[in-house]
Each structure stands twice: as C-alpha cells, then as structure tokens.
C-alpha positions as CSV (number, residue, x, y, z in Angstrom):
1,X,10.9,-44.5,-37.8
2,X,12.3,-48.0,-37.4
3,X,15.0,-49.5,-38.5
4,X,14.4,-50.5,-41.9
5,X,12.8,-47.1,-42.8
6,X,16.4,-45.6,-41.4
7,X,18.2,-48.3,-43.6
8,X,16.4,-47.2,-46.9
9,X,16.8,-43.6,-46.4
10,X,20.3,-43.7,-46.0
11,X,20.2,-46.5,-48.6
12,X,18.8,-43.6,-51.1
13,X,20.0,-40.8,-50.0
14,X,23.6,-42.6,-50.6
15,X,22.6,-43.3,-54.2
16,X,21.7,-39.9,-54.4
17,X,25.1,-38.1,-53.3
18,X,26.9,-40.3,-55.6
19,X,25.1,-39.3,-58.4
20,X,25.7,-36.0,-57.4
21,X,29.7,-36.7,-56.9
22,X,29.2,-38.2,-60.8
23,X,27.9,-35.4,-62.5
24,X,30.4,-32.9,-60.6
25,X,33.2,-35.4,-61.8
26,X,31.8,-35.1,-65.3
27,X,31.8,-31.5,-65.6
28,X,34.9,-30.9,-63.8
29,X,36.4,-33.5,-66.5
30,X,34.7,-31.5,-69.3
31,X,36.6,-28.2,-68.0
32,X,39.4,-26.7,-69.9
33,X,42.7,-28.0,-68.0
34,X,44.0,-24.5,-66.6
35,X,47.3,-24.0,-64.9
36,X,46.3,-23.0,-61.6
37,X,4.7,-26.1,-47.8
38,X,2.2,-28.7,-47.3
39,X,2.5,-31.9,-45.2
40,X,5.0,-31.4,-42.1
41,X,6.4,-34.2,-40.2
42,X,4.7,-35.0,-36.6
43,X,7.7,-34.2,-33.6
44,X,9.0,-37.7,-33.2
45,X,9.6,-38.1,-36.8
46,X,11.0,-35.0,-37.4
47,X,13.8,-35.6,-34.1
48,X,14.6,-38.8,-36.2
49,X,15.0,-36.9,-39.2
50,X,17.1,-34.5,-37.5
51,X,19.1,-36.9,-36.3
52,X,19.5,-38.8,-39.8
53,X,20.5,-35.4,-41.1
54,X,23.2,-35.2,-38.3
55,X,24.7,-39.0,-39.2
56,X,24.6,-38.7,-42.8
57,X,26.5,-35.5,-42.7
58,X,29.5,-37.0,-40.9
59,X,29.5,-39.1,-43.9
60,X,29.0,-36.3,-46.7
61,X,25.6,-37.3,-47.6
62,X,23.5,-33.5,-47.8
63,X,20.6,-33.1,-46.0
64,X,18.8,-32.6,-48.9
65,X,19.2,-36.0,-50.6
66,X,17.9,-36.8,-47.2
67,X,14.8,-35.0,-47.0
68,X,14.4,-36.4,-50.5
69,X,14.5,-40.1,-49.6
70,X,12.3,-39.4,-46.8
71,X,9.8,-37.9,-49.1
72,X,10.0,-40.6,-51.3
73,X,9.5,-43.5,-48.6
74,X,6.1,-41.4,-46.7
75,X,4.8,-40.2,-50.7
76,X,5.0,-44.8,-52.2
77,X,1.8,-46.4,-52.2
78,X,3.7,-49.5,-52.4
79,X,6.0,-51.8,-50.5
80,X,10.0,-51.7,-50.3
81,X,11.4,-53.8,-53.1
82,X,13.3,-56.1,-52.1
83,X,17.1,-55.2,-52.3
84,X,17.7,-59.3,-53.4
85,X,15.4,-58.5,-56.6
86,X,16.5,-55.1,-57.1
87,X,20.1,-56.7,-57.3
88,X,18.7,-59.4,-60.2
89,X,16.9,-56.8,-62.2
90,X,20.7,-55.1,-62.3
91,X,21.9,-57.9,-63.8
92,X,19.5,-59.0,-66.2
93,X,18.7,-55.2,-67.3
94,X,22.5,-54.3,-67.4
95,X,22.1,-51.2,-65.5
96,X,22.3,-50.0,-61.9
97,X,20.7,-46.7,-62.1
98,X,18.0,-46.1,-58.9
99,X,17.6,-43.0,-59.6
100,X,17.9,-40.3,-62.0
101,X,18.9,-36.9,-60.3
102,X,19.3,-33.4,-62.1
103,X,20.6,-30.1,-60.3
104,X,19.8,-26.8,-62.0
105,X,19.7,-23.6,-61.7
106,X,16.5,-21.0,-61.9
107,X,16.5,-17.5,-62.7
108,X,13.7,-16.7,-60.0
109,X,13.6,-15.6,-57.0
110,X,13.3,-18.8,-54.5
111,X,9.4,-17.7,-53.2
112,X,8.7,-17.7,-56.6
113,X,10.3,-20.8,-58.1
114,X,8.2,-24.0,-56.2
115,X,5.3,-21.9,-58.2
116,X,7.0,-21.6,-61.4
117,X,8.1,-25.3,-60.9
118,X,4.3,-26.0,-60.4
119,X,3.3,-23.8,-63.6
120,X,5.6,-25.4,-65.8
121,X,5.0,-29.0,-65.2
122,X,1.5,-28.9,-64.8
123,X,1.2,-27.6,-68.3
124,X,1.2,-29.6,-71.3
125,X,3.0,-31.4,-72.5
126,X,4.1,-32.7,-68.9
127,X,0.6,-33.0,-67.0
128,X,2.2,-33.8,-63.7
129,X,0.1,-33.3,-60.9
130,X,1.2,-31.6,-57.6
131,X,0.7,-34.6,-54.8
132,X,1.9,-34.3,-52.1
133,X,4.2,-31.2,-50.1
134,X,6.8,-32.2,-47.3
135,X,8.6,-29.7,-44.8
136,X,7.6,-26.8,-43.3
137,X,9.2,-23.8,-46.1
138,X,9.2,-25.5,-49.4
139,X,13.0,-23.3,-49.4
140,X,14.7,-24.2,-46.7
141,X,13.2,-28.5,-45.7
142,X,10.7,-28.6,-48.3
143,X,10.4,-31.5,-50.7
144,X,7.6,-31.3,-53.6
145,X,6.3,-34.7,-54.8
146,X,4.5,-34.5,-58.3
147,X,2.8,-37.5,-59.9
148,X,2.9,-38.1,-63.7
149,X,0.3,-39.3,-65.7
150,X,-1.0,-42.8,-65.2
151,X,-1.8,-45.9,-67.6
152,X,-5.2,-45.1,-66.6
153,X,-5.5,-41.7,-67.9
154,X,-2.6,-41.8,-71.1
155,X,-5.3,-43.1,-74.2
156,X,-5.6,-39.2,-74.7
157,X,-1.9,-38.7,-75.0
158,X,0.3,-41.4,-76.4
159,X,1.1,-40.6,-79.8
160,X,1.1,-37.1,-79.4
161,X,2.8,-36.7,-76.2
162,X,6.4,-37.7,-75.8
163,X,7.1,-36.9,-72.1
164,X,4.1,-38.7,-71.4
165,X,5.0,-41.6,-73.2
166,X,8.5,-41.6,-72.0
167,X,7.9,-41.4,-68.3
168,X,5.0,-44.3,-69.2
169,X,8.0,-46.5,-71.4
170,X,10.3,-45.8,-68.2
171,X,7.7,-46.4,-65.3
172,X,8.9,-43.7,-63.4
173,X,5.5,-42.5,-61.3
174,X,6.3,-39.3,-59.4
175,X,9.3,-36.5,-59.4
176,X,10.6,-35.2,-56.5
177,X,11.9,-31.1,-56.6
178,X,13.7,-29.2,-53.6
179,X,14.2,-25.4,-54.4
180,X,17.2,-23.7,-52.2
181,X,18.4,-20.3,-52.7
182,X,21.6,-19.5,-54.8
183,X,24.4,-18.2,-52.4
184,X,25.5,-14.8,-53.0
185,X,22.4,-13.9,-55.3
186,X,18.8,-13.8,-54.0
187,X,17.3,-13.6,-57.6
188,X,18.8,-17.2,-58.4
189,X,17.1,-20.5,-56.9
190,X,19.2,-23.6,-57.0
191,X,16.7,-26.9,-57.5
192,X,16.8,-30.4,-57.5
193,X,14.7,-32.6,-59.4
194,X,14.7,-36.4,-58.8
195,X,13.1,-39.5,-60.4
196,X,13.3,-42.6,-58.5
197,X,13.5,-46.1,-60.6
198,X,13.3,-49.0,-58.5
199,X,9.7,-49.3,-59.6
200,X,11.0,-49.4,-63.4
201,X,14.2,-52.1,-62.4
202,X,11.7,-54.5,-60.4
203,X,9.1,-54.0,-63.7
204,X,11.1,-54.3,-66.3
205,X,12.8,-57.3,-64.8
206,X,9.6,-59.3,-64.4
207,X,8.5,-58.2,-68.2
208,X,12.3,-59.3,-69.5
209,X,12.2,-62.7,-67.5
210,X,8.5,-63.7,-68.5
211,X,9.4,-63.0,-72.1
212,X,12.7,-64.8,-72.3
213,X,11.0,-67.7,-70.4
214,X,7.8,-68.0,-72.7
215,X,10.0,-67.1,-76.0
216,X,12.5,-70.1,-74.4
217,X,9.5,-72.3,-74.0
218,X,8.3,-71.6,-77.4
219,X,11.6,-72.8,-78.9
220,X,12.0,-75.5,-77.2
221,X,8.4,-77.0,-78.0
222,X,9.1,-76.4,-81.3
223,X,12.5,-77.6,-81.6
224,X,11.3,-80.6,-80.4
225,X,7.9,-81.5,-82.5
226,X,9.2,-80.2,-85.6
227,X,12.9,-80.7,-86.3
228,X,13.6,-83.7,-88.6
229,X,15.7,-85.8,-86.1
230,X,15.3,-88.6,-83.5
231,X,13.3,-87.5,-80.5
232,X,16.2,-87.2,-78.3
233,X,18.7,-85.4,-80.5
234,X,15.5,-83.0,-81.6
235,X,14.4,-82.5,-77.9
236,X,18.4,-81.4,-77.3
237,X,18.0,-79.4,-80.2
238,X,15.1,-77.3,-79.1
239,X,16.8,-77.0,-75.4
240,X,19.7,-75.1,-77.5
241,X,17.4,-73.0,-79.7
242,X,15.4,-72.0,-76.4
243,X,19.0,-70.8,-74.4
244,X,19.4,-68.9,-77.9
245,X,16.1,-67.7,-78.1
246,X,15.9,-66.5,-74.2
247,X,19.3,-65.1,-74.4
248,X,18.9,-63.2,-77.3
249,X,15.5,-61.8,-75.8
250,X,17.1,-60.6,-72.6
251,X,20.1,-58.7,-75.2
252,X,17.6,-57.0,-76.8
253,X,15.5,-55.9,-73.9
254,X,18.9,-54.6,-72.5
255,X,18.9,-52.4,-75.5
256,X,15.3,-51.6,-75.2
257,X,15.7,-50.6,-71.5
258,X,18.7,-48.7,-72.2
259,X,17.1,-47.0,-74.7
260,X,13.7,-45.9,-72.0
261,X,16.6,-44.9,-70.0
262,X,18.2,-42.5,-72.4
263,X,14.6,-40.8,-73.9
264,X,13.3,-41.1,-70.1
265,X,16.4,-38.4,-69.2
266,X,16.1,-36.5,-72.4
267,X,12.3,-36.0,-71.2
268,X,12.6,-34.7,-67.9
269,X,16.0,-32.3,-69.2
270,X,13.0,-30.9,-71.6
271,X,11.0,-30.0,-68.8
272,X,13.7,-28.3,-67.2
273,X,14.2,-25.8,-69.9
274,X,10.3,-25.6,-69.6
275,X,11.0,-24.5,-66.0
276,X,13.9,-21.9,-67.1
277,X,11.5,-20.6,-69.7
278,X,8.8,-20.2,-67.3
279,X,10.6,-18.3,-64.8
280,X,11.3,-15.8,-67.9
281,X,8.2,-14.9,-68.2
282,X,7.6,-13.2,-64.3
C-alpha cells in the first residue's frame, strides 16, 4: 500500500468508529437512569494490513472498521474523491454523513450467518448481488462486498420496489457485511453492515450546483428581458431574483437529500429484519 491508500483507510475506518461511538452514546442515553471466504490479500499487503490493524488500535479504531475500509478501497471501480470536494458537498448538502453503519445481532450460528446474509439480500425485494469476498474466514477477517442494483438494470423495479429505489435515490452502490461470533454464545453472530456515501455527497453536489446555477441563470435572463424597468435597474433585478432563485434551490435540495438519507436508512434497517427472519427459518 502507499501512502495515500494508508491515509484513506485510516481516514474511513475513523468515520467508522465514530459512528459506532454515536450509536452506543444514543442507546446508552436512551437507557433507564439506574442507581448503580473469497479474495485473500497477497503477503505484502496483508503485513501492511497487519500493521494498520496494530496503529489503529493504539488509537481505538477496531480492526474491523479496518478490514472494512480496506475492502471498500480494493472492491471501487472509481477514483478517490477528493477530500476538498467532499468537504463542499458537506456544506452545500448540509450533511456530513460518509457512511451509514449498522451493528446487529443474528440468531445463527456464525458458519451459517454470511449464508443467511447472502439468502436474504439476494431475494427480492433487495436484489443485491454477492461481488466480491475479502479475508481468509468470512468470521474471523472476512469482509463481504455486495453490489445493489444498477440504473442499468432498475426499469423492471422502480415503482414497485422501494429498496431499490431508495438505494438508487441515495446512490449508495455496494454494502459491506462482517459476521463475528457473539461472545459467550456460539448460536449468536454479531454483524456489521456498512454503506459508504461519498459517491452520493460528490453526486448530489454536482446535481444541487448545476440546478441552482441553471435555475440562477434562468432568473436572471428573465429578470432582465422582462421586468418593466430601465435596463440597468432590471438587469440588478434579475441578479437578485437569480441569488433567490439558486438559494432557494440549494434549501430544497437540502430537504430532498435529507430526505434520501432518512428512506435510504429506513431501507437497509428493512433488510436487516429480512436477515433476522431468515435465520429463523434454519
């Protein structure tokens, strides 16, 4: 690995302890208050690994956000976004979510669960597709890296198939699942399921700028043709009705992406229970 591939594991594997932390702040806040196998790494990469593993610990980062960053970075088809215009789609989109992550438990033994897991979300409604495998025991340093349905292949489903739609709406393209055993109980499996979003910031960012821009420019020719005032005064009026006009766009897209955000996560917790409810029937 180099450098920069080091940088943006530890980059995500940061984000995704913190998420953690969040959610374990949340539900320790929502307590009563009480008085008292597949594609293995080659030998180099898996010593840098290691050694990732190692410094991130020091730091309280789990290995297993790192294996997870690291299966995200070898699984992208696509090159690093740019941390400059991942910082301005933050902005404009009023968010700073990276990454959506989700820890659950599975009433399976852990052999069984990567199959349940691959049952379950193969099946409609959730057509995901099983890409890609990472580590050498999908239980102990495995990673599973499932695809979701494309733009490509959707006609069939939109309308009639809301997780489809919903990971479409959000842009997320692949979710990543690491199954550990349960301490203390070898029929419970403890997973992690993890959608990455940069892809959907750096989108949705381009869409929300080209639409405020053209909507701007639309106002501001029109302002100036066909507003009953001198040229200059209508010209200055149009520049203020295109501020109002991009301004207003980039409010409501905030909404909008909010909104993705919100049915994106209430799409992936339904295919958790679809998970649970597969493992009932083994």
């Amino acid at each position: 690995m180099n450098d920069d591939e080091i940088r943006r594991i530890l980059s995500r594997a940061a984000q995704l302890q913190e998420q953690k932390a969040q959610q374990e702040r949340s539900a320790a806040a929502a307590l009563p208050q009480s008085s008292g196998a597949g594609d293995s790494d080659d030998a180099s990469s898996g010593m840098d690994l290691e050694i990732l593993k190692e410094a991130a610990a020091e730091v309280g980062i789990h290995s297993e956000d790192i294996l997870i960053a690291a299966a995200e970075q070898k699984s992208s088809r696509h090159k690093p976004i740019r941390e400059r215009l991942l910082k301005r789609a933050e902005l404009a989109l009023g968010s700073n979510q990276r990454v959506m992550r989700f820890a659950f438990q599975v009433k399976a033994r852990p052999e069984d669960t990567p199959g349940i897991i691959r049952r379950a979300s193969e099946a409609k409604p959730y057509l995901l597709t099983l890409e890609s495998t990472f580590g050498d025991d999908l239980t102990v340093d495995g990673v599973m890296v499932f695809r979701t349905v494309g733009y490509e292949n959707a006609d069939a489903f939109i309308g009639t198939n809301n997780f489809v739609l919903r990971m479409l709406t959000l842009d997320v393209k692949k979710l990543f699942f690491t199954v550990r055993p349960a301490e203390g109980n070898v029929q419970l499996s403890n997973v992690v399921m993890v959608a990455p979003l940069d892809y959907s910031l750096s989108l949705n960012y381009k869409v929300d700028t080209g639409l405020s821009l053209s909507l701007g420019g639309i106002a501001l020719v029109l302002g100036g043709l066909l507003l009953p005032f001198p040229p200059l005064a209508a010209w200055a009026a149009g520049a203020g009705m295109a501020g109002a006009g991009s301004w207003l766009t980039r409010v409501a897209y905030r909404a909008s992406y909010r909104r993705s955000l919100r049915k994106g996560r209430e799409a992936m917790e339904d295919l958790i229970n679809a998970i649970r409810t597969e493992a009932m029937t083994i």
